[in-house]
N, C-alpha and C positions, 0 to 999 in steps of 0.2 A: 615206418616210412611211408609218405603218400609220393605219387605220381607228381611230376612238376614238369614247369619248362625243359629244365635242364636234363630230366630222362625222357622225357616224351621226344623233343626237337634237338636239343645240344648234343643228345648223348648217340643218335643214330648218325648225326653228321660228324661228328667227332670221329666216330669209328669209320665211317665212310675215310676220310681224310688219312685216319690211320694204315688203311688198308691197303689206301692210293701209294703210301708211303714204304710200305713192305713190296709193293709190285714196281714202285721205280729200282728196286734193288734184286732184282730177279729176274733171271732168262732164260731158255728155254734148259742151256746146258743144267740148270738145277734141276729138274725137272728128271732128264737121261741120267743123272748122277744115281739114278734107281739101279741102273744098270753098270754102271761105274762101280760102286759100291754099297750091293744090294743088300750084305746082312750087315751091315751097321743102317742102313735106312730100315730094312725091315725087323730090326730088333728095338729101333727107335719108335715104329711106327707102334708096332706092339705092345713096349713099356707106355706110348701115350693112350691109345686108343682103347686099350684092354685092360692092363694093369692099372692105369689112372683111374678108369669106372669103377672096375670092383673094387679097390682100395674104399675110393670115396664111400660106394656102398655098404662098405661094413663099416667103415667107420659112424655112417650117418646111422648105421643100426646100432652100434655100439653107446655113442654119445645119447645123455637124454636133451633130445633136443624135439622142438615144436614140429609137425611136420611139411611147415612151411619154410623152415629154414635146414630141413634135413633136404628136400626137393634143391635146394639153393646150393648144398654141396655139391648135389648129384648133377645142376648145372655148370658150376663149376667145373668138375671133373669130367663132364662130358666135352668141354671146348677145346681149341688146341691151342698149341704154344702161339704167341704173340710177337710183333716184333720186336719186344722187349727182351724175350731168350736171343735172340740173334745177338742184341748189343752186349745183354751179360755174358752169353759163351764168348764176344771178341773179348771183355774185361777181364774173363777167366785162361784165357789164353786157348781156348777150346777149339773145334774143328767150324771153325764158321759156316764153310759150305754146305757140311753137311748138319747144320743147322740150320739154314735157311731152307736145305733140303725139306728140311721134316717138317719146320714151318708153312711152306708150300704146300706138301704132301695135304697133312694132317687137317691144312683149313681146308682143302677140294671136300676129304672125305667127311668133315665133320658136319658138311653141312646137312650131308643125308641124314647122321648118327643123332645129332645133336634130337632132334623132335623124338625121333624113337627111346634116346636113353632119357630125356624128360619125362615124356610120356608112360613110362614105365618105372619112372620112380613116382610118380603122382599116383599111380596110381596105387602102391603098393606103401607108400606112407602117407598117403592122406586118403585113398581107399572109397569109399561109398560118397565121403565128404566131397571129394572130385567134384568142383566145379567150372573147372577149366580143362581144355585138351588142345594141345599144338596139332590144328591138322596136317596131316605131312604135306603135303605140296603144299601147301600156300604157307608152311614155317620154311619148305626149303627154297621159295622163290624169296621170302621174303630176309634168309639172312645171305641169301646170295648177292642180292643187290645190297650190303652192305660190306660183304665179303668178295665175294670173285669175281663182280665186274667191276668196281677198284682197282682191285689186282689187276687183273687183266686191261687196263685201263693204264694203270701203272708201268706194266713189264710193254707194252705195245708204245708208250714215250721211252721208253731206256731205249727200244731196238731202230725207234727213229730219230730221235733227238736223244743218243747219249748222254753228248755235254751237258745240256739243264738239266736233265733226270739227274746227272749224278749231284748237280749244285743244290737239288732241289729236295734230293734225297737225305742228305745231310742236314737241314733243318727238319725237315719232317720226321726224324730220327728223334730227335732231341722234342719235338713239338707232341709227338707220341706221348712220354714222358707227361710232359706238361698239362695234355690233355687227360691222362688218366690223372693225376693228381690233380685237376682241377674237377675232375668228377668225382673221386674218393672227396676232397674238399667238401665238396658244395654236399653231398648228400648226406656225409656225418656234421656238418654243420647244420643242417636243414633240422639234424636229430640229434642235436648236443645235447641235450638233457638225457638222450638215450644212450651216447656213444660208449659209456662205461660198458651200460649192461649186456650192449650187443659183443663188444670183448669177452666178457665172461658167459654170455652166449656161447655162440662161435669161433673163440679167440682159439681154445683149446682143439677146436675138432681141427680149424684150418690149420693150425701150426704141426699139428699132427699129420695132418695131409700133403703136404708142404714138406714136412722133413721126412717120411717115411713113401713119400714117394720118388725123390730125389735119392734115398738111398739104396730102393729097388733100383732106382735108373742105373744108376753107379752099379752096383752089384751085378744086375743081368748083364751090361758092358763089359764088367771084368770077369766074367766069368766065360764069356763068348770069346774071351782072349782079344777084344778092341784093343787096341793104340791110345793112351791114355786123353789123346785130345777129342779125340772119338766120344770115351766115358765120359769126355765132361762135356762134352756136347747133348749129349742125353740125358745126360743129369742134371743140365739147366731146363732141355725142353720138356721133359718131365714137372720139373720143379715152377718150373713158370708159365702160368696160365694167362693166357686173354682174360681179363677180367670185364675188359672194356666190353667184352661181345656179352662175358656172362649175363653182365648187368644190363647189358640193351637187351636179351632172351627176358632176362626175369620183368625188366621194369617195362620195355614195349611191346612185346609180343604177347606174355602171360599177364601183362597188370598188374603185377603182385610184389613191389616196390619191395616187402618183405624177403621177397626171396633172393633177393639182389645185397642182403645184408653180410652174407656169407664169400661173397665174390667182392667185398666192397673190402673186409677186413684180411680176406687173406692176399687180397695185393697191396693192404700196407706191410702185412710178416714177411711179405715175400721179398722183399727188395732188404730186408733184415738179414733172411737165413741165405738170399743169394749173394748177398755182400759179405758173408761170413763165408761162405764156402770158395766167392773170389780170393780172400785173404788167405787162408788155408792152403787151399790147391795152386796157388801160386808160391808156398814155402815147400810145397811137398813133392812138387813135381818138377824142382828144379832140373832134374835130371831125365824128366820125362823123353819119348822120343817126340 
């Protein structure tokens, strides 16, 4: 994959747009829901921020893969859920609030985490070869203004201007959407001649990471004794990554378009295995509370 318009310029304003569009739907009360309901947040926060990393990490040890698309998991796995688990936990019939919770949560914190669990996977699978390093402050100013002042940009029109937030919010929901599949579009079209191989690349580690992180989410849930809408609320924001931020980390801040190959294929699986597991948890939990 080489650098282009559409990940140098499209793809940081896209995500801007995206993010403006997660903070018209957030207020402060998500935020105190820490304190409402702190061990389903903080077993959320956990399955994402901790169990997501190491998974991805052994998995990227595990698979033979380049070590520039092992670093591309470990991007992946380091970002947090997107406003895209918000819409599949409403589709899954899941605990929305406290999915937007952890959405919230997870983007503040990830901004610190994200450079250091980069930074630490580069270095320990591409090793001496390391020719690139996210410095910390200037990786965490620079996916802030992509991420949290958006947001914050966002949640400060909902708390003055409701009415439009809320009209404006609901296209930007669906435009979310449109925007990552006009990025996943454009960059496997850009490498159609490639798009097989990078499947049979990556296809197997992400769907691996994808379904076996969604079932730790599910598991640690049910075994904390959550409320089945709870579970699946965790188990989408586990299972659903920001792809969009992964691929703006690999392709604008690292350069390395390749690494963005691994974030680009597991948010096509992912809207696969969350659409399956809509259908499912909506036969099985008829009875749920």
């Amino acid at each position: 994959m080489q650098s282009s318009f559409l990940t140098t310029v499209f793809l940081p304003l896209a995500l801007f747009i995206i993010m403006l569009g997660m903070g018209l739907g957030l207020t402060l009360n998500d935020f105190k829901r820490v304190f409402v309901e702190p061990k389903a947040v903080f077993l959320g926060l956990i399955a994402q921020l901790i169990v997501l990393p190491l998974t991805g990490f052994l998995l990227a040890m595990v698979f033979p893969l380049s070590p520039e698309l092992a670093v591309g998991v470990m991007i992946l796995a380091a970002c947090p859920g997107g406003p895209t688990s918000n819409m599949m936990t409403y589709l899954v019939k899941g605990n929305v609030a406290l999915s937007i919770t952890l959405t919230a949560m997870s983007s503040l914190i990830t901004v610190f985490t994200i450079p250091l669990v980069v930074n630490l996977a580069m270095q320990n699978f591409m090793g001496e070869a390391v020719a690139l390093q996210l410095p910390f402050v200037k990786t965490v100013i620079q996916i802030a203004v992509v991420t949290f002042i958006p947001v914050t940009i966002g949640m400060l029109l909902h708390n003055y201007t409701p009415q439009v937030a809320a009209k404006v919010e609901k296209l930007v929901k669906w435009f979310s959407l449109f925007f990552l599949g006009l990025i996943i579009a454009g960059l496997l079209f850009k490498e159609r001649d490639n798009v097989l191989g990078f499947f049979f690349e990556v296809g197997g580690v992400t769907l691996t990471l994808n379904l076996l992180t969604m079932a730790l989410g599910y598991t640690i849930a049910i075994l904390a004794k959550l409320d089945s809408l709870s579970a699946k609320a965790i188990t989408v924001e586990v299972g659903i990554q920001n792809g969009t931020l992964a691929i703006a980390v690999a392709t604008t801040l690292l350069n390395s378009p390749d690494m963005a190959i691994p974030a680009a294929i597991y948010s096509l699986i992912m809207f696969v295995t969350c659409g399956a597991f809509i259908g499912i948890s909506n036969g099985l939990f008829i009875k749920s509370n």
